[in-house]
C-alpha positions as CSV (number, residue, x, y, z in Angstrom):
1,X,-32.6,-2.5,84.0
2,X,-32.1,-2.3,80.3
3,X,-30.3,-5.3,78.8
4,X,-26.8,-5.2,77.9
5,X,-25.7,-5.5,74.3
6,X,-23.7,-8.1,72.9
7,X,-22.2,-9.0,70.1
8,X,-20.3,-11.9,69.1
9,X,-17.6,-12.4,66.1
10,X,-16.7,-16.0,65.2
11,X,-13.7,-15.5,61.9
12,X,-11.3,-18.3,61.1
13,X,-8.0,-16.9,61.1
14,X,-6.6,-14.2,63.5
15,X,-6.6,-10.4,62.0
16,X,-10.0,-11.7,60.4
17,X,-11.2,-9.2,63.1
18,X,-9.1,-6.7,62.3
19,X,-8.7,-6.2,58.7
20,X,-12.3,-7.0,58.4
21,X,-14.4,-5.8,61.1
22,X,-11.8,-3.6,62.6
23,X,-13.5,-0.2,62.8
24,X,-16.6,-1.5,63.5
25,X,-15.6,-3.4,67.0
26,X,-13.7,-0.1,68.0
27,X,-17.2,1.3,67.5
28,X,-19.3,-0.5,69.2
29,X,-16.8,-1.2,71.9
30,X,-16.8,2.8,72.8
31,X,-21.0,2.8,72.6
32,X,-20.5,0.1,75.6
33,X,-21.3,-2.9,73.6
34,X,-20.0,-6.2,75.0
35,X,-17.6,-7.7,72.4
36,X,-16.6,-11.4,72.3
37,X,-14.3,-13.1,69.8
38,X,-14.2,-16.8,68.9
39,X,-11.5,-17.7,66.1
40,X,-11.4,-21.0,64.8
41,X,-7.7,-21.6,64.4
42,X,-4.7,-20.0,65.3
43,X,-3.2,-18.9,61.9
44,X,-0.1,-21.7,62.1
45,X,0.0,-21.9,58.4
46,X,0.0,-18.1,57.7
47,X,3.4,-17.0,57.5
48,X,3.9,-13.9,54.9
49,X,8.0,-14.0,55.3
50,X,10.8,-15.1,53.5
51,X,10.1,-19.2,53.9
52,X,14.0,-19.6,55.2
53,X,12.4,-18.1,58.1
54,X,9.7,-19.9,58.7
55,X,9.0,-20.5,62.5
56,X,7.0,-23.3,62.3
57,X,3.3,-23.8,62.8
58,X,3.5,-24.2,66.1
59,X,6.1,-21.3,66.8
60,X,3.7,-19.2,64.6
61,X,0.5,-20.3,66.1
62,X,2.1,-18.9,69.3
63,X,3.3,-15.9,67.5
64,X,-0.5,-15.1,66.0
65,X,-1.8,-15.7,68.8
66,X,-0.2,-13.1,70.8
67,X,-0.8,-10.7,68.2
68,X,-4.5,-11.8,68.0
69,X,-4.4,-11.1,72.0
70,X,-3.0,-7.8,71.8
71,X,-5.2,-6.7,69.1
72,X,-8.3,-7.5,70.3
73,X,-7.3,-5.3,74.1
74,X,-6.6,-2.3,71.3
75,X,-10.3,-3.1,70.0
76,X,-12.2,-3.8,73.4
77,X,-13.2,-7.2,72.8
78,X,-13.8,-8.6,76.1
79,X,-12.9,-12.3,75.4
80,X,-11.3,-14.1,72.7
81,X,-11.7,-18.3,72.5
82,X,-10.1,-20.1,70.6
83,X,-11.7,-23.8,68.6
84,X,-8.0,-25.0,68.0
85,X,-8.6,-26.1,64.7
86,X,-5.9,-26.6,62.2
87,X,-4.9,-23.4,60.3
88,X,-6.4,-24.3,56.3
89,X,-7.8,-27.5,57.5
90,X,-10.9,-25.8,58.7
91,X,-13.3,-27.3,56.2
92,X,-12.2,-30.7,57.0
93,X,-13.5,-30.7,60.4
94,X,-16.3,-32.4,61.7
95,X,-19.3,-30.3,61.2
96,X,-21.3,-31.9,64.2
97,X,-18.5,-31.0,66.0
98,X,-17.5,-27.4,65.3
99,X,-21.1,-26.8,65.2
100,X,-21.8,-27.7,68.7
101,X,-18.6,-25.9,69.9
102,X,-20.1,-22.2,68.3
103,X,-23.4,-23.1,69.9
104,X,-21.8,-23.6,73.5
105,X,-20.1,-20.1,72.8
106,X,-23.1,-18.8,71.9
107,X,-24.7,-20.0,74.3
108,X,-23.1,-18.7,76.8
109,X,-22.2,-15.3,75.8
110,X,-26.1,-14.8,74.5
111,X,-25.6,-12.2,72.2
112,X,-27.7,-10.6,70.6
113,X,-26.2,-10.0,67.4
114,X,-23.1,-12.6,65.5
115,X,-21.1,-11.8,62.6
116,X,-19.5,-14.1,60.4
117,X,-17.7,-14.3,57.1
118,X,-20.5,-14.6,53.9
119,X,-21.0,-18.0,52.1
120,X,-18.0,-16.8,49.7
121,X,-15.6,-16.4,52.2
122,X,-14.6,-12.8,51.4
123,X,-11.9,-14.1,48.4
124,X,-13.2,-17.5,48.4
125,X,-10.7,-19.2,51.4
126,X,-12.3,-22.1,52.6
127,X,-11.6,-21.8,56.2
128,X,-13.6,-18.3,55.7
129,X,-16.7,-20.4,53.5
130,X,-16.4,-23.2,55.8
131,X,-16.5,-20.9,59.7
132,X,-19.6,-19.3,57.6
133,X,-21.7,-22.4,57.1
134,X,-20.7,-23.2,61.1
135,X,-21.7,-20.3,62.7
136,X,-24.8,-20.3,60.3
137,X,-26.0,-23.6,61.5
138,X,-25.0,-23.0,65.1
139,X,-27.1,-20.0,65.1
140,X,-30.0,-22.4,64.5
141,X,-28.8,-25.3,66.8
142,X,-28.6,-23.1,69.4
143,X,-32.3,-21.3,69.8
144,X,-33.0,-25.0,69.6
145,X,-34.3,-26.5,72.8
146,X,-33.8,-30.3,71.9
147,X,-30.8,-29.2,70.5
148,X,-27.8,-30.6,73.1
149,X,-24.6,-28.9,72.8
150,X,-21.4,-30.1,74.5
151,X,-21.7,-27.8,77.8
152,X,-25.2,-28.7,78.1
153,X,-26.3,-25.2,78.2
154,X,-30.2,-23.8,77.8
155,X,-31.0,-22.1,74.6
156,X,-30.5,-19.1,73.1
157,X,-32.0,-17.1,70.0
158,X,-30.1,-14.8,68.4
159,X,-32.1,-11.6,67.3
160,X,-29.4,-10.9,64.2
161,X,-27.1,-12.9,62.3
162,X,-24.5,-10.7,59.6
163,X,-22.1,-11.5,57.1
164,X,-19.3,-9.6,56.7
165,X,-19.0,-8.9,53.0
166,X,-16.7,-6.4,50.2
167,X,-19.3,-4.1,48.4
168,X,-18.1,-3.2,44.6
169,X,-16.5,-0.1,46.1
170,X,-14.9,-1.0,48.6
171,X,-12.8,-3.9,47.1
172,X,-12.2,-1.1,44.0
173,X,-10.3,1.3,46.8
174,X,-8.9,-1.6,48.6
175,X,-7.1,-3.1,45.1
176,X,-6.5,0.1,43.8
177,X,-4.0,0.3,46.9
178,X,-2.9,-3.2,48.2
179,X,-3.4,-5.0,44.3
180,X,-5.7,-7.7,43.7
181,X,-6.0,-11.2,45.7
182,X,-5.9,-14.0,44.5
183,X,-5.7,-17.9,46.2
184,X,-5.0,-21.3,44.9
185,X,-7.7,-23.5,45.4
186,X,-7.7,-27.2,44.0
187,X,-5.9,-25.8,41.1
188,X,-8.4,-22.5,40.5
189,X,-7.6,-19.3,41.2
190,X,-10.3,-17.3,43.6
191,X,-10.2,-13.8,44.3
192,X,-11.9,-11.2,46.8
193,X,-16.2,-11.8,45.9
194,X,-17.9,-7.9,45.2
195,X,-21.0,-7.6,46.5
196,X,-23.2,-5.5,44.1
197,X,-24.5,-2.1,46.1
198,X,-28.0,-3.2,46.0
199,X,-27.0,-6.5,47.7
200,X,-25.9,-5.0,50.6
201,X,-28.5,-5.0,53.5
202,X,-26.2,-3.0,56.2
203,X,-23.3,-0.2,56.3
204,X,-21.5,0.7,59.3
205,X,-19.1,4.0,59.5
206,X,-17.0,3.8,61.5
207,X,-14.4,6.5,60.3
208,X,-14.5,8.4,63.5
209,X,-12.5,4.8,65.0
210,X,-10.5,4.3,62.1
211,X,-7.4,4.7,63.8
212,X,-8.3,2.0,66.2
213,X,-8.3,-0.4,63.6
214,X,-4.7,0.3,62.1
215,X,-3.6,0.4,65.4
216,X,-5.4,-3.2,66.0
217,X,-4.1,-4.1,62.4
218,X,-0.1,-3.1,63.7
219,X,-0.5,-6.0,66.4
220,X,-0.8,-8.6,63.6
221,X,3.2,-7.8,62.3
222,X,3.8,-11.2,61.4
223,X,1.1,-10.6,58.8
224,X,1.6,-7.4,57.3
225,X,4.6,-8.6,55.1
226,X,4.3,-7.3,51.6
227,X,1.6,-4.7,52.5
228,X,2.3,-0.9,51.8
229,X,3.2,1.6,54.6
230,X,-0.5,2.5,55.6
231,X,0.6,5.1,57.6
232,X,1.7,7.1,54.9
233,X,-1.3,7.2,53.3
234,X,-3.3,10.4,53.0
235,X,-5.9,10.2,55.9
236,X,-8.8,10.8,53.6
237,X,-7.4,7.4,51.7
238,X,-7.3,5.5,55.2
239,X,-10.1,7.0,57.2
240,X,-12.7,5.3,54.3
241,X,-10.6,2.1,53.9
242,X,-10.5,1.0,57.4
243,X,-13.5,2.7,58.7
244,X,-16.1,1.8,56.4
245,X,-17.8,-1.4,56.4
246,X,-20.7,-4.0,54.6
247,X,-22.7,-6.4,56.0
248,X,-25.1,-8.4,54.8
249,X,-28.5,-9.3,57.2
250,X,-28.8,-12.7,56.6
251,X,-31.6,-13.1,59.1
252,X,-33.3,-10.6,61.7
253,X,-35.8,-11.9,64.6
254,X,-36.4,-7.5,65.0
255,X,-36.3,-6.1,61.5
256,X,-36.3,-6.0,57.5
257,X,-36.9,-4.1,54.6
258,X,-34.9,-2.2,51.3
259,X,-33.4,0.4,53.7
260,X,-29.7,0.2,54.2
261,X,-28.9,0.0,57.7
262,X,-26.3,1.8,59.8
263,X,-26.5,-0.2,63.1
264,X,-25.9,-4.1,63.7
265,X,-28.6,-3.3,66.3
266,X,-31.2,-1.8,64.5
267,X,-34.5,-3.3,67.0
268,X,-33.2,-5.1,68.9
């Protein structure tokens, strides 16, 4: 019987999954690939409205994660998990801890392939940098033996670990429609990281599922304040948007080499 194929996301916020990896999950999902989802936190901190309005973190972490929920069934992930960690408190965290909590997942799912965000965080967010360096290490701790995570579970290698990352293009169409982004961080502003062309190990089209992903995207209302009307875009404007996507091979067990990718599976 040939093995199934799994593969795992672990993203900080919800609609990480969506306005990053959106097209690509509605992709794989219709090949028959076994998607899983572990978010870090549940967005309590992430309210885009008018502030008098304001639900609360714990009203909005509710709110998000319905929306996360609802998303992910338009997608096809089979499960979604949840590390409970405080929305923008993520890097705080104790690493041991998180660590071991991705390696139980991981463990337990034993995909084959995991996606994360880069070491830049996409526009430099430090939940984003910090879930990186996580899943990264967990990746390691959990195709180690001697290694003991909190479920006690046996090891298991990954074959492929990915970044998710903006190539120069991409984050020139995405500004040119939604402007540029910038965050506050200990009094610097950081924006969205362009990955040179050449830097980019792996794309993935997936314009054939693009409507997937703004139908994913929809689910996540509470975070779509201030962003334009999509829909009325041109469909040659949205199909590359949403449905094209980088990734960075940060390690492979099954393959290598210059050539640009077009499947998260490639040997395995």
């Amino acid at each position: 019987m040939t093995e199934s194929k799994r593969l795992l996301c672990v993203f900080a916020h919800p609609d990480d999954e969506t306005l990053g990896a959106g097209s690509t999950l509605a992709k794989y999902a219709a090949a028959g690939v076994e998607l899983y989802l572990v978010t870090a936190t549940r967005g309590e901190r992430g309210w885009q409205g008018d502030t008098s309005a304001d639900p609360g973190p714990q009203a909005l972490g509710e709110i998000r994660t319905a929306e996360l929920l609802a998303a992910a069934q338009v997608l096809g992930i089979r499960n979604v998990q949840f590390l409970n960690y405080l929305d923008g408190d993520l890097d705080q965290a104790d690493p041991a801890e998180a660590i071991g909590r991705i390696v139980s997942h991981i463990r337990r799912i034993q995909p084959q392939v995991v996606i994360t965000f880069g070491p830049e965080g996409s526009y430099g967010h430090p939940d984003h940098i910090a879930i990186s360096q996580f899943t990264s290490a967990a990746v390691m701790c959990a195709a180690d033996a001697t290694y003991a995570d909190p479920q006690a579970l046996p090891a298991h290698r990954v074959a492929k670990l990915y970044y998710m990352v903006d190539s120069r293009s991409e984050v020139e169409a995405l500004v040119g429609i939604i402007g540029d982004i910038r965050f506050l961080v200990d009094g610097v502003q950081r924006g969205i990281v362009a990955w040179d062309e050449w830097a980019v190990t792996t794309k993935i089209d997936g314009r054939a599922h693009w409507q997937m992903a703004v139908r994913a995207a929809a689910c996540h209302a509470s975070q779509l304040v201030g962003y334009p009307d999509f829909a009325s875009l041109p469909e040659d404007v949205q199909a590359p948007l949403w449905g094209l996507r980088s990734y960075y091979r940060a390690f492979s067990m099954v393959n290598g080499g210059r050539r640009v990718e077009d499947d998260l599976f490639e040997g395995v």
